[in-house]
Jmol script that loads the backbone (N, CA, C; Angstrom):
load data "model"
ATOM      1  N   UNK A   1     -25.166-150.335 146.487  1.00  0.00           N
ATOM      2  CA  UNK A   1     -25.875-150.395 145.243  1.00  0.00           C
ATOM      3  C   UNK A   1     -26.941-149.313 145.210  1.00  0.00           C
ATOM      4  N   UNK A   2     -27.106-148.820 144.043  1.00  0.00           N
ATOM      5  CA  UNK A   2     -28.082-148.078 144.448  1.00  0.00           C
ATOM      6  C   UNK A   2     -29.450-148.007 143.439  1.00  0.00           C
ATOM      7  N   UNK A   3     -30.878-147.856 143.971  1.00  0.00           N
ATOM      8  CA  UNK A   3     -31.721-148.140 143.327  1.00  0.00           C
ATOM      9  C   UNK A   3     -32.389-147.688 142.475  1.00  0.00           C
ATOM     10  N   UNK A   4     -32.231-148.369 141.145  1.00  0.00           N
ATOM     11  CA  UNK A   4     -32.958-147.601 140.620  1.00  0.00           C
ATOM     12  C   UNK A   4     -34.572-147.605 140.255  1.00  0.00           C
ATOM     13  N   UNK A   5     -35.119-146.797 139.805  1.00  0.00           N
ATOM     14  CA  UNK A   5     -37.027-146.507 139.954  1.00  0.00           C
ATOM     15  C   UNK A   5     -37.098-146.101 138.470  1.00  0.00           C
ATOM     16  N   UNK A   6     -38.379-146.451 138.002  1.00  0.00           N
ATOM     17  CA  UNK A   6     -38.888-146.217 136.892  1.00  0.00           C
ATOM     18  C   UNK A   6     -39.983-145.571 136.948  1.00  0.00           C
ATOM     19  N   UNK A   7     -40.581-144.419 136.591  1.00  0.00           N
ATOM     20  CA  UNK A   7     -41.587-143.579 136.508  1.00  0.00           C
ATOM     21  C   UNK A   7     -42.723-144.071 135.521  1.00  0.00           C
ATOM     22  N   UNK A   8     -43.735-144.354 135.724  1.00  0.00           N
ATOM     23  CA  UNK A   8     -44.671-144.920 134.347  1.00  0.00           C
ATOM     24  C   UNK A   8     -45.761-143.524 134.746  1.00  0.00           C
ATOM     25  N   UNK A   9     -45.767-143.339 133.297  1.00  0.00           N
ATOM     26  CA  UNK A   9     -46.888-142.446 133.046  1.00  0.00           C
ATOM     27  C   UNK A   9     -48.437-142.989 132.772  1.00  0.00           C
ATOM     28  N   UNK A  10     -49.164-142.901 133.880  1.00  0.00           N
ATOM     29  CA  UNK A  10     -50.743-143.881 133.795  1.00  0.00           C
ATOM     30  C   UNK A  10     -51.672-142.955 132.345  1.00  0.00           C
ATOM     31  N   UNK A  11     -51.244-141.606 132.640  1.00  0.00           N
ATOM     32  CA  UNK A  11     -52.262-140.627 131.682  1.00  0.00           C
ATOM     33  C   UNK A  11     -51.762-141.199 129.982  1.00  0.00           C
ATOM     34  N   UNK A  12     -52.889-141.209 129.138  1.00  0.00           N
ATOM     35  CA  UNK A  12     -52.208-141.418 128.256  1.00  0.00           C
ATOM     36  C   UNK A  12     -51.722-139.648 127.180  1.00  0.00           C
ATOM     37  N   UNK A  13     -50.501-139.543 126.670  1.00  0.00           N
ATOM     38  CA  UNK A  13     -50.738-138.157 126.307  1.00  0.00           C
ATOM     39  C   UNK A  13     -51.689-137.898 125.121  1.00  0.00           C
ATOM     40  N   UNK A  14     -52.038-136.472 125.080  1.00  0.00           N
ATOM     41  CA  UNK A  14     -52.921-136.104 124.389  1.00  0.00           C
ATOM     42  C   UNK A  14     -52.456-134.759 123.737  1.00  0.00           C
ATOM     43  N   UNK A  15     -52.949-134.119 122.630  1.00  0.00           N
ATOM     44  CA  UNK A  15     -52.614-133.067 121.888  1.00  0.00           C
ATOM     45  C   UNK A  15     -53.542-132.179 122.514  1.00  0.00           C
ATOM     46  N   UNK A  16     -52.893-130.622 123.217  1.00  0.00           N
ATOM     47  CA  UNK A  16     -53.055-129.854 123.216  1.00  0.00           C
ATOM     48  C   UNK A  16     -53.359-128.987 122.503  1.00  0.00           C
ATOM     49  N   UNK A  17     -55.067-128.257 122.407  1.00  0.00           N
ATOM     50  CA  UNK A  17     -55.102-127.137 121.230  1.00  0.00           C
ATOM     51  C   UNK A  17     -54.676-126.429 122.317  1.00  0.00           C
ATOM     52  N   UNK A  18     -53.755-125.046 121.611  1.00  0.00           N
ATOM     53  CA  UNK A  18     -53.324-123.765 121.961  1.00  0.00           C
ATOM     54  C   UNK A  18     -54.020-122.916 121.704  1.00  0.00           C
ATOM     55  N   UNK A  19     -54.471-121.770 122.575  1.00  0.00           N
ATOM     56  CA  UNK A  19     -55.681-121.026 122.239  1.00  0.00           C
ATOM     57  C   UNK A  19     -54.800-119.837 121.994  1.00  0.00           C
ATOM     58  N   UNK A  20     -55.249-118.923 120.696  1.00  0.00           N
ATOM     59  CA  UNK A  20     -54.572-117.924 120.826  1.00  0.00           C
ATOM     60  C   UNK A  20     -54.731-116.884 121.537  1.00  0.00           C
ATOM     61  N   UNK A  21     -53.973-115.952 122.024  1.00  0.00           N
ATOM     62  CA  UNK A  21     -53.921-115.338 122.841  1.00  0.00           C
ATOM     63  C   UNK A  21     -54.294-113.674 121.923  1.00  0.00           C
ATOM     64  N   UNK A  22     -54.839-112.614 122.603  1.00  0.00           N
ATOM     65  CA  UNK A  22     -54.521-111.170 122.447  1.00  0.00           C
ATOM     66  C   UNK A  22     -55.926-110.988 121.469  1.00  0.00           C
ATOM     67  N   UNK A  23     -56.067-110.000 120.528  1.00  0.00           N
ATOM     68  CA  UNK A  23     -57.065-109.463 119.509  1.00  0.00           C
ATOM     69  C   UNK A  23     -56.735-109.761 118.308  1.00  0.00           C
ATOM     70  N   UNK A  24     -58.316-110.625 118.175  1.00  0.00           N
ATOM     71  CA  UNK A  24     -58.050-111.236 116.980  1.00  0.00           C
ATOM     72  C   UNK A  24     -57.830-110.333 115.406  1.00  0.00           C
ATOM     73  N   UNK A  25     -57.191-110.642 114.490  1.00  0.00           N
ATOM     74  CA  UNK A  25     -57.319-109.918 113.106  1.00  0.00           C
ATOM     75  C   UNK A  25     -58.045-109.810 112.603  1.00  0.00           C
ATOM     76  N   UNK A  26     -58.255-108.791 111.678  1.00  0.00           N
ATOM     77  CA  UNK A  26     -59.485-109.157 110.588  1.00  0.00           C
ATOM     78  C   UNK A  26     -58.368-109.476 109.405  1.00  0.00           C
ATOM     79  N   UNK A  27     -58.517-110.600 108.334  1.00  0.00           N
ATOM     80  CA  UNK A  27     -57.604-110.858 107.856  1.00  0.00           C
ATOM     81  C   UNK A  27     -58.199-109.766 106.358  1.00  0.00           C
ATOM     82  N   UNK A  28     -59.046-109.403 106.489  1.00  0.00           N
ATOM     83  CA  UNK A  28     -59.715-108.438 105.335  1.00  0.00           C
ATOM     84  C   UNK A  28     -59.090-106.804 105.242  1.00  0.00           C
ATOM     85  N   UNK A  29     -58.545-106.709 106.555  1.00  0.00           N
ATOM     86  CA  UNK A  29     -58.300-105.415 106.853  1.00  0.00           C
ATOM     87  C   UNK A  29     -56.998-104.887 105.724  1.00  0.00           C
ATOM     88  N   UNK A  30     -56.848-103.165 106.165  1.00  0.00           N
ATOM     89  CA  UNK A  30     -55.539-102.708 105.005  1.00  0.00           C
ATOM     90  C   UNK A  30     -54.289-103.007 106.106  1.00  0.00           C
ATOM     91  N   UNK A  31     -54.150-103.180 106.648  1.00  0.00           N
ATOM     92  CA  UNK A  31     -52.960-103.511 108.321  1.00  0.00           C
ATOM     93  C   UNK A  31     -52.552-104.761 107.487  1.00  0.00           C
ATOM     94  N   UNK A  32     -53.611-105.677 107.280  1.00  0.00           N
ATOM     95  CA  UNK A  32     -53.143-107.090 107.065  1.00  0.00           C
ATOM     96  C   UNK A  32     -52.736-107.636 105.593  1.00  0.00           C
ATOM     97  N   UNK A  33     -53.161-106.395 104.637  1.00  0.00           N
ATOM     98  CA  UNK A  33     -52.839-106.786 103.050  1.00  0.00           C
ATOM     99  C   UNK A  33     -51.474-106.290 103.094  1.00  0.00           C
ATOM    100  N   UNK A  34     -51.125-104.855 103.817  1.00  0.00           N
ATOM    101  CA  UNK A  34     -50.111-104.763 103.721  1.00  0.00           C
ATOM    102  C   UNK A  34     -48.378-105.407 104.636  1.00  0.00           C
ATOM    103  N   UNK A  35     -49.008-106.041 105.474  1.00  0.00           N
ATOM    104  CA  UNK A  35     -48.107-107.310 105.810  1.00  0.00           C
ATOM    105  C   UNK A  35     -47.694-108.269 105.419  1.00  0.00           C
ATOM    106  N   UNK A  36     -48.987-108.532 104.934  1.00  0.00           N
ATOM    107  CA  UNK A  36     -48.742-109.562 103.129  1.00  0.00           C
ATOM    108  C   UNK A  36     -48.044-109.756 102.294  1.00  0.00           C
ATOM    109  N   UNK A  37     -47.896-108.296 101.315  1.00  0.00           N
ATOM    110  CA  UNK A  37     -47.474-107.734 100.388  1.00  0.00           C
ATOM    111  C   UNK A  37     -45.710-107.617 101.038  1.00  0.00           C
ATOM    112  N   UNK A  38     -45.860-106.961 102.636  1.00  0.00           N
ATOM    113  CA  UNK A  38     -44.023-106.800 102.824  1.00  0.00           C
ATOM    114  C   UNK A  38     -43.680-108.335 103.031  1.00  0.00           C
ATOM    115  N   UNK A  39     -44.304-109.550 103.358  1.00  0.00           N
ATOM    116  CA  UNK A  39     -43.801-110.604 102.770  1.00  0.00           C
ATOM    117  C   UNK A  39     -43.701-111.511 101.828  1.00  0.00           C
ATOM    118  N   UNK A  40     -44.573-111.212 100.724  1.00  0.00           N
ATOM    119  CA  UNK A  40     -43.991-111.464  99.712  1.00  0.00           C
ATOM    120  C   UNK A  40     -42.722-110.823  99.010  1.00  0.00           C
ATOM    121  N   UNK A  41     -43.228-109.540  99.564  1.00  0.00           N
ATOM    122  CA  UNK A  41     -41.529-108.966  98.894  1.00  0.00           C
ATOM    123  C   UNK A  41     -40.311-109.659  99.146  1.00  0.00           C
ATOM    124  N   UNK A  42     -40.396-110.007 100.614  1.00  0.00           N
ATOM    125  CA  UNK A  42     -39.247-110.392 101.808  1.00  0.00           C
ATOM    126  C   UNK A  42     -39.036-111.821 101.197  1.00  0.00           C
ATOM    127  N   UNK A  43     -40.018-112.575 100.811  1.00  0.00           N
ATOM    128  CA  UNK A  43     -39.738-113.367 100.251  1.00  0.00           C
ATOM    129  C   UNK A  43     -39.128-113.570  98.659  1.00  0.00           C
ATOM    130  N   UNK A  44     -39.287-112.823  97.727  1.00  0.00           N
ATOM    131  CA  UNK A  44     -39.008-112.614  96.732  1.00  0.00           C
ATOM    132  C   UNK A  44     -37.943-111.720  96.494  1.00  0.00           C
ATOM    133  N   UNK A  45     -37.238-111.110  97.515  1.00  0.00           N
ATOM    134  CA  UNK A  45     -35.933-110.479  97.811  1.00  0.00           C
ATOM    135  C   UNK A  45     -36.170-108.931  97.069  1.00  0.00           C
ATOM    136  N   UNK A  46     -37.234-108.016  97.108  1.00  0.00           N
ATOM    137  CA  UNK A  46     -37.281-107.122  96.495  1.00  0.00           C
ATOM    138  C   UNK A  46     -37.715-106.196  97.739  1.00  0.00           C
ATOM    139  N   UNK A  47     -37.350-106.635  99.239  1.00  0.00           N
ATOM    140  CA  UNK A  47     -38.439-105.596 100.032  1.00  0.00           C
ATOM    141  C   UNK A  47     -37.034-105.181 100.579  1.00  0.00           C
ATOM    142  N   UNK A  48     -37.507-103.469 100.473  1.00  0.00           N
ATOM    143  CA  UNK A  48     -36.189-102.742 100.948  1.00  0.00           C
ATOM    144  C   UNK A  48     -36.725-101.610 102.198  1.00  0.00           C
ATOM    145  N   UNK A  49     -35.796-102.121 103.285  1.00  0.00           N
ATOM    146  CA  UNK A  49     -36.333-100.701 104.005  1.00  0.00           C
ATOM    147  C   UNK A  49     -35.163 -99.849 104.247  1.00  0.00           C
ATOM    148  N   UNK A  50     -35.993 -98.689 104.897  1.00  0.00           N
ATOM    149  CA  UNK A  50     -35.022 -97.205 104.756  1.00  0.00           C
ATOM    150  C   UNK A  50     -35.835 -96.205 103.625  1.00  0.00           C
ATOM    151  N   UNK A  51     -35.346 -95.264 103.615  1.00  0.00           N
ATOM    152  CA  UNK A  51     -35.699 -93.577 103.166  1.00  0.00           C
ATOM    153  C   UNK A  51     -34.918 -94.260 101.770  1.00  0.00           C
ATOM    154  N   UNK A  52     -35.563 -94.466 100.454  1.00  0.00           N
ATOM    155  CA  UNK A  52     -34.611 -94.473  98.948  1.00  0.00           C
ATOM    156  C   UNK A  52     -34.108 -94.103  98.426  1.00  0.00           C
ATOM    157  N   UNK A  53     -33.026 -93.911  97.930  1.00  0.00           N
ATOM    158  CA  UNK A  53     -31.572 -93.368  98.029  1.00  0.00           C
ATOM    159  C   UNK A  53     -32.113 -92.673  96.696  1.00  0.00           C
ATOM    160  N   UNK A  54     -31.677 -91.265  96.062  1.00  0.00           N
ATOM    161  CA  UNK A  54     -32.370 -90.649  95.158  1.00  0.00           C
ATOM    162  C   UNK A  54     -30.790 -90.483  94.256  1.00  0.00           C
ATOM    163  N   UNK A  55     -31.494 -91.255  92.809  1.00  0.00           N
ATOM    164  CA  UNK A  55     -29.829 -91.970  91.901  1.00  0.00           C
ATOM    165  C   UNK A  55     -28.948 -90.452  91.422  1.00  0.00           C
ATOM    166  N   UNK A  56     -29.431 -89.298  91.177  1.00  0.00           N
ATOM    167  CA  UNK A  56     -28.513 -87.836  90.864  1.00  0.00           C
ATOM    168  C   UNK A  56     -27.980 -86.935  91.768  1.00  0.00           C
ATOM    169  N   UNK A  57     -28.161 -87.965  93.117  1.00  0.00           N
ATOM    170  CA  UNK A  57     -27.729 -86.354  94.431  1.00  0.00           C
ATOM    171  C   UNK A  57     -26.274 -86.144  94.592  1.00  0.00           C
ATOM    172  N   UNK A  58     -26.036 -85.354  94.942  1.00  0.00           N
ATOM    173  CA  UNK A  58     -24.985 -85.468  95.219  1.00  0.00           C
ATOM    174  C   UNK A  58     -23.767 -86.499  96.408  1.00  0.00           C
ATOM    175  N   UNK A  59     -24.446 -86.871  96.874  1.00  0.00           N
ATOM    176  CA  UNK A  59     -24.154 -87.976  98.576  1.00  0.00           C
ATOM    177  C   UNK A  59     -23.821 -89.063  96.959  1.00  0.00           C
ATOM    178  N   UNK A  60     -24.714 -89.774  96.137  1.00  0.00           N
ATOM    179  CA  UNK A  60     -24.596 -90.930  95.482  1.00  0.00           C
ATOM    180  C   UNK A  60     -23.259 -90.720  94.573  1.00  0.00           C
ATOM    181  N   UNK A  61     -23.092 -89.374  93.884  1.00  0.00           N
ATOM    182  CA  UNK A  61     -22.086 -88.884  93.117  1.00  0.00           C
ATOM    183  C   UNK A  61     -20.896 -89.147  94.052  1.00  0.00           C
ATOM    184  N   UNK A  62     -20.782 -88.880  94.858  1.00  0.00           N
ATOM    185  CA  UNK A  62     -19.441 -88.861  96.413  1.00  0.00           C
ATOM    186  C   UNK A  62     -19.228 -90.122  96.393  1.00  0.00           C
ATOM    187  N   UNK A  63     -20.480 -91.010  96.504  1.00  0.00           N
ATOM    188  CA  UNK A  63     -20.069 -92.616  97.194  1.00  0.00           C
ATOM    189  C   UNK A  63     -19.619 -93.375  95.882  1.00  0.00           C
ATOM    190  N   UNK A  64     -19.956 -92.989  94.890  1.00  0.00           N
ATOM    191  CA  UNK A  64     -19.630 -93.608  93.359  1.00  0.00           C
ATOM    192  C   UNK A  64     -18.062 -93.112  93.363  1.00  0.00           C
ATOM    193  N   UNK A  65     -18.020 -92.282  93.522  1.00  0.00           N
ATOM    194  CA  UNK A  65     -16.344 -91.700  93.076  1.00  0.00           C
ATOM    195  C   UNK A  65     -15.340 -92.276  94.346  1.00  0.00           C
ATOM    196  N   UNK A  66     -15.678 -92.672  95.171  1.00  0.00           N
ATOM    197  CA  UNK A  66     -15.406 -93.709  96.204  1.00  0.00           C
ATOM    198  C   UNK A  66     -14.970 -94.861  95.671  1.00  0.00           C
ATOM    199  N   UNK A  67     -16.073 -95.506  95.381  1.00  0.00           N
ATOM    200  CA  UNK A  67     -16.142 -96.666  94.886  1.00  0.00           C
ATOM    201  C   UNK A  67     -15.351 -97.053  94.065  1.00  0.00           C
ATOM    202  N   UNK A  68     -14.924 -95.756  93.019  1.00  0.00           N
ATOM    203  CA  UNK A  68     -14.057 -96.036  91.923  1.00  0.00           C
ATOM    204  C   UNK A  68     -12.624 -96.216  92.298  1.00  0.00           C
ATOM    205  N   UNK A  69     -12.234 -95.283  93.286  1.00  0.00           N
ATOM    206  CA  UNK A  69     -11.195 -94.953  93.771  1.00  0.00           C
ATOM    207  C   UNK A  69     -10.183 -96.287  94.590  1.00  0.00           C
ATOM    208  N   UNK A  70     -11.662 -97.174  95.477  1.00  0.00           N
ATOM    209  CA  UNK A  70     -11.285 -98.694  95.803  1.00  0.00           C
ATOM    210  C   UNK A  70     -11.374 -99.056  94.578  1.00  0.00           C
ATOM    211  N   UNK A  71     -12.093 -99.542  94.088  1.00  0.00           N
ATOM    212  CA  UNK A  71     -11.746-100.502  92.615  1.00  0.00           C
ATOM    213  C   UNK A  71     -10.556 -99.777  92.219  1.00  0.00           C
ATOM    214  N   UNK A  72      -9.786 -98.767  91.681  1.00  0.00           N
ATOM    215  CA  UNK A  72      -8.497 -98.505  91.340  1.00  0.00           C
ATOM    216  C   UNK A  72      -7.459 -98.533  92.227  1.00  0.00           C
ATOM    217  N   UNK A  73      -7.918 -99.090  93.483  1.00  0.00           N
ATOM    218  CA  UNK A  73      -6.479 -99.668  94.260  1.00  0.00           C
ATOM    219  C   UNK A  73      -6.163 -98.143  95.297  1.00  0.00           C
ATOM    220  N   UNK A  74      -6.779 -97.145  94.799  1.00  0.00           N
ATOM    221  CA  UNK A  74      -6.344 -96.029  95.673  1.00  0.00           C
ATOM    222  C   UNK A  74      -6.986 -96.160  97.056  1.00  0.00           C
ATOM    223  N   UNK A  75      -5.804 -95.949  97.821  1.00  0.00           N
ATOM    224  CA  UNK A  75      -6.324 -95.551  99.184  1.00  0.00           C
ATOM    225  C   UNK A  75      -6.964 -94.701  99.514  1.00  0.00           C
ATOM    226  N   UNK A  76      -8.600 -94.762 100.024  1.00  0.00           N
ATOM    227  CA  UNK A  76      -9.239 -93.853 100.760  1.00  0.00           C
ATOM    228  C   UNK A  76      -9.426 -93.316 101.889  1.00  0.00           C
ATOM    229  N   UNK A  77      -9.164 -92.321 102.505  1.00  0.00           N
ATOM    230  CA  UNK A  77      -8.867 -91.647 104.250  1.00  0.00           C
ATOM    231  C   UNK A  77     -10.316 -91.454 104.029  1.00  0.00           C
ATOM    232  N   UNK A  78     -10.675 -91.457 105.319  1.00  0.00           N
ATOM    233  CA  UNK A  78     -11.901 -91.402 106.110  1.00  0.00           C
ATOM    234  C   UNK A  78     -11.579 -90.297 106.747  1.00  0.00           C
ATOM    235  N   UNK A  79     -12.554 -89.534 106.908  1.00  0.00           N
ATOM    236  CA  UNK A  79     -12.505 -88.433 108.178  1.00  0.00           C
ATOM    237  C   UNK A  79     -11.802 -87.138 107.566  1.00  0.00           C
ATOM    238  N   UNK A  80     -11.688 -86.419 108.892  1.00  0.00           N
ATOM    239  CA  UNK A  80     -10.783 -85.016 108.910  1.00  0.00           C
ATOM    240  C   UNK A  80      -9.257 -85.421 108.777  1.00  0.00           C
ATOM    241  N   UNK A  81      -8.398 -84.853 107.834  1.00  0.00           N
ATOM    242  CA  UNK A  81      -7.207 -85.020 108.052  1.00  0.00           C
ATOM    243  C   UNK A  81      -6.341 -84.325 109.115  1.00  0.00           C
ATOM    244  N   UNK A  82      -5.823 -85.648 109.655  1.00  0.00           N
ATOM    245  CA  UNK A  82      -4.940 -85.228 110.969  1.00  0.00           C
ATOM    246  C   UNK A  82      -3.630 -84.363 111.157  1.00  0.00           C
ATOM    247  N   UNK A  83      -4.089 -83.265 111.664  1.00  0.00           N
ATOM    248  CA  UNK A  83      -2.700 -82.118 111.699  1.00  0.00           C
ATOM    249  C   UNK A  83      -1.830 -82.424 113.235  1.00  0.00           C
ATOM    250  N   UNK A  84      -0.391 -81.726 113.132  1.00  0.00           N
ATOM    251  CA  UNK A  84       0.013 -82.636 113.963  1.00  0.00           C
ATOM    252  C   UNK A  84       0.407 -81.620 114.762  1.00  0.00           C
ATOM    253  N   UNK A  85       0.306 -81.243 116.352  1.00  0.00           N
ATOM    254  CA  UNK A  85       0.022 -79.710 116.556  1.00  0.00           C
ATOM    255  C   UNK A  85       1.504 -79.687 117.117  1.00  0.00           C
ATOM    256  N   UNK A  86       2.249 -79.000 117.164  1.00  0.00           N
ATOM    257  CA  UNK A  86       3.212 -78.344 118.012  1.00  0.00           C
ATOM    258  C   UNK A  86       3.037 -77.801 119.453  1.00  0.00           C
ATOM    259  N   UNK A  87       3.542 -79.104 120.164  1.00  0.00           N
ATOM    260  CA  UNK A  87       3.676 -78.365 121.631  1.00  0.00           C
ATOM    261  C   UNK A  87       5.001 -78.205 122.150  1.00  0.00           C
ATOM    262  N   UNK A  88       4.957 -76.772 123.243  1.00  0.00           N
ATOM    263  CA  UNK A  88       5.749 -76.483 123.147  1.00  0.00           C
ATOM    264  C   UNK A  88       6.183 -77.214 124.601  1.00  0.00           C
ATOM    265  N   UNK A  89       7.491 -77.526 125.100  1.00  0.00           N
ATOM    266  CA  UNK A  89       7.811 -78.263 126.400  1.00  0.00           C
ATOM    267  C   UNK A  89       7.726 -76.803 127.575  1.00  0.00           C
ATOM    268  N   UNK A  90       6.571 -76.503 128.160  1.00  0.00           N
ATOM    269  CA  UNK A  90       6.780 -75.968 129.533  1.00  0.00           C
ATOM    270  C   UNK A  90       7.441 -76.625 130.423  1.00  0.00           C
ATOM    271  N   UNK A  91       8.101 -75.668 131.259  1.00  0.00           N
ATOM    272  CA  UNK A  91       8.834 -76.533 132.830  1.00  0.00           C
ATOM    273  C   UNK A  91       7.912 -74.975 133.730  1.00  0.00           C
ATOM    274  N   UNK A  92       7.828 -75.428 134.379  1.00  0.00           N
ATOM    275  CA  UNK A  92       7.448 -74.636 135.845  1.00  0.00           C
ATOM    276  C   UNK A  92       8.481 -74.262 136.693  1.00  0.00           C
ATOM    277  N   UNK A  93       8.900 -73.355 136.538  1.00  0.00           N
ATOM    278  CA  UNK A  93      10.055 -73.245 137.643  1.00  0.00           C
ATOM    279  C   UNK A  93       9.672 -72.597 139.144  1.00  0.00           C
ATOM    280  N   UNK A  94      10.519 -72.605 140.001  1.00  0.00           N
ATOM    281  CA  UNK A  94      10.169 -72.262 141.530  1.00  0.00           C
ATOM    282  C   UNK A  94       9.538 -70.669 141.543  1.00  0.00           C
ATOM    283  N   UNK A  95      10.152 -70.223 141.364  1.00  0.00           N
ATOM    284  CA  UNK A  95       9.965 -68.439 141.501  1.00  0.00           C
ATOM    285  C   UNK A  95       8.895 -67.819 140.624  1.00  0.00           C
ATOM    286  N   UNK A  96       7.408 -68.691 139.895  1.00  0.00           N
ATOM    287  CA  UNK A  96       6.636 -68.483 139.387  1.00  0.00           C
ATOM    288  C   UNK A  96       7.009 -67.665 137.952  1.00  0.00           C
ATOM    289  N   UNK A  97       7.778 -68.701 137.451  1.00  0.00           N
ATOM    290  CA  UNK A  97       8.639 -68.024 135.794  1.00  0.00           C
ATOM    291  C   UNK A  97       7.620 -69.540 135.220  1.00  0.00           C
ATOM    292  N   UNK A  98       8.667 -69.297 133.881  1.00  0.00           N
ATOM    293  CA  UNK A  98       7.783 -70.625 133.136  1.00  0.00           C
ATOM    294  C   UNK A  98       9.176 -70.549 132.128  1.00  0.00           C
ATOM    295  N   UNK A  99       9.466 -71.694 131.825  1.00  0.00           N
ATOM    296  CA  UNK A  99      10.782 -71.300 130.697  1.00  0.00           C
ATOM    297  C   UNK A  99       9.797 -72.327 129.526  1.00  0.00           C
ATOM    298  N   UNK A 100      10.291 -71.861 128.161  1.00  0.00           N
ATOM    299  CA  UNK A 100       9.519 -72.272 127.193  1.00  0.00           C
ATOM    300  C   UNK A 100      11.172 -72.312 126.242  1.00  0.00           C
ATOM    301  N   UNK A 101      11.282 -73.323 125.579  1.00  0.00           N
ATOM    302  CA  UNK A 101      12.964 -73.157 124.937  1.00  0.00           C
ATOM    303  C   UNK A 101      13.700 -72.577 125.481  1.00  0.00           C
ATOM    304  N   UNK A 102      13.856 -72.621 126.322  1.00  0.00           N
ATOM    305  CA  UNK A 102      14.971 -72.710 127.565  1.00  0.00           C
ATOM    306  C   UNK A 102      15.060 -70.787 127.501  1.00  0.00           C
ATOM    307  N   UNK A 103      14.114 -70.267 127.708  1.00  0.00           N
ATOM    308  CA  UNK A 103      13.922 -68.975 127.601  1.00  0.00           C
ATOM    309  C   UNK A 103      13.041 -68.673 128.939  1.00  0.00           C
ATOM    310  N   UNK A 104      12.988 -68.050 129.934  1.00  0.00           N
ATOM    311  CA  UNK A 104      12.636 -67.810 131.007  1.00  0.00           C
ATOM    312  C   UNK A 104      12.074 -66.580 131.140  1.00  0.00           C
ATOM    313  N   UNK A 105      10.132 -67.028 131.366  1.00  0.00           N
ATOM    314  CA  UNK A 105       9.276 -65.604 131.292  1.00  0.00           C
ATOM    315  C   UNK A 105       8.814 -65.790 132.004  1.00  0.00           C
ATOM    316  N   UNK A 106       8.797 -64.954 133.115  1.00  0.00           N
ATOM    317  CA  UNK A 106       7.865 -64.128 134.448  1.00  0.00           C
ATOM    318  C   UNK A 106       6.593 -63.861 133.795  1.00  0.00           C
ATOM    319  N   UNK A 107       5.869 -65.242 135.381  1.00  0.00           N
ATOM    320  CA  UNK A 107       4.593 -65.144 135.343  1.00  0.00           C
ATOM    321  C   UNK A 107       3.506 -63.883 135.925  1.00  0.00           C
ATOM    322  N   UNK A 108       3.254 -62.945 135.608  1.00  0.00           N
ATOM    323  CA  UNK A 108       2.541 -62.132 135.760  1.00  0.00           C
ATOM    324  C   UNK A 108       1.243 -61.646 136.383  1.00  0.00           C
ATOM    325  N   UNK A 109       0.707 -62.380 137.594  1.00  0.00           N
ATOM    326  CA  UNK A 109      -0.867 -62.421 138.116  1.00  0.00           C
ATOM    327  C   UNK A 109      -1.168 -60.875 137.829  1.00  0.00           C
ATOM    328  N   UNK A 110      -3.016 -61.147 137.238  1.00  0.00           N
ATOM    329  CA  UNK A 110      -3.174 -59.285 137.475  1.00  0.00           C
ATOM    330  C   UNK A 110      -3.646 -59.299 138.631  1.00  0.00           C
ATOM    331  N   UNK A 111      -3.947 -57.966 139.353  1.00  0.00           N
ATOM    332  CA  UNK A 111      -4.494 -57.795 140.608  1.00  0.00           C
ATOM    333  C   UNK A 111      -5.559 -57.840 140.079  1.00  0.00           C
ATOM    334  N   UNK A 112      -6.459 -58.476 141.101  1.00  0.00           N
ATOM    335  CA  UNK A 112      -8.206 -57.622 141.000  1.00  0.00           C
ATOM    336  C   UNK A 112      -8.542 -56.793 141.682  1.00  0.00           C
ATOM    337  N   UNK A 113      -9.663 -56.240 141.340  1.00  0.00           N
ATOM    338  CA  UNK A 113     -10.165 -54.542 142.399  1.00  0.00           C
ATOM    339  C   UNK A 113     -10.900 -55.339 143.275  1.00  0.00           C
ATOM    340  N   UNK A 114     -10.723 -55.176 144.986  1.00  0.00           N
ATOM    341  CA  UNK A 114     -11.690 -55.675 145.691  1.00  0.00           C
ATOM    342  C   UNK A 114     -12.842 -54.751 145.979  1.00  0.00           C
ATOM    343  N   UNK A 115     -13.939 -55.020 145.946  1.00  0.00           N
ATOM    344  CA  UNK A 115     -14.983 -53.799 146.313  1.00  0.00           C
ATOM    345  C   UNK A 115     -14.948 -53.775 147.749  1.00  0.00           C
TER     346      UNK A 115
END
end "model"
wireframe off; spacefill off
backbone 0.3
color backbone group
């Protein structure tokens, strides 16, 4: 069998004040109106961050004609269009040739000048 124990707590509990920690604010300051102000925005769904997109540039003209292009169902490519390169099949052959379409060209080392 095994025994069990009950723990009684003699202290009775009590509420802890939390002291704050670090340097205090001045709640008067311009630091603190304008923290304010970005939450009311944040709250009122009007606070935007980032650099503001300027409505006649050209980047907005690009992303609009985009836009249109999905809404009309057309497919849009992203990126550089992919070219598709031609390689040609080397073989290495023994006697330092190289055949390229079954055409066989002598590999050529130049000499160098030794000083």
């Amino acid at each position: 069998m095994k025994k069990e124990t009950a723990i009684e707590l003699s202290a009775p509990a009590t509420a802890v004040e939390a002291k704050k920690s670090g340097r205090p604010a001045n709640p008067n300051s311009k630091r603190q109106a304008t923290l304010a102000a970005r939450e009311a925005a944040k709250a009122a769904g009007t606070f935007k961050k980032g650099r503001p997109s300027v409505a006649g540039s050209k980047r907005q003209a690009v992303l609009a004609a985009r836009a249109e292009k999905i809404a009309a169902g057309i497919e849009v490519k992203r990126g550089r269009p992919k070219i598709e390169k031609v390689v040609e099949d080397l073989v290495t052959l023994e006697r330092g040739e190289v055949e390229v379409d079954n055409l066989i060209i002598p590999i050529v080392k130049s000499k160098s000048k030794k000083k």
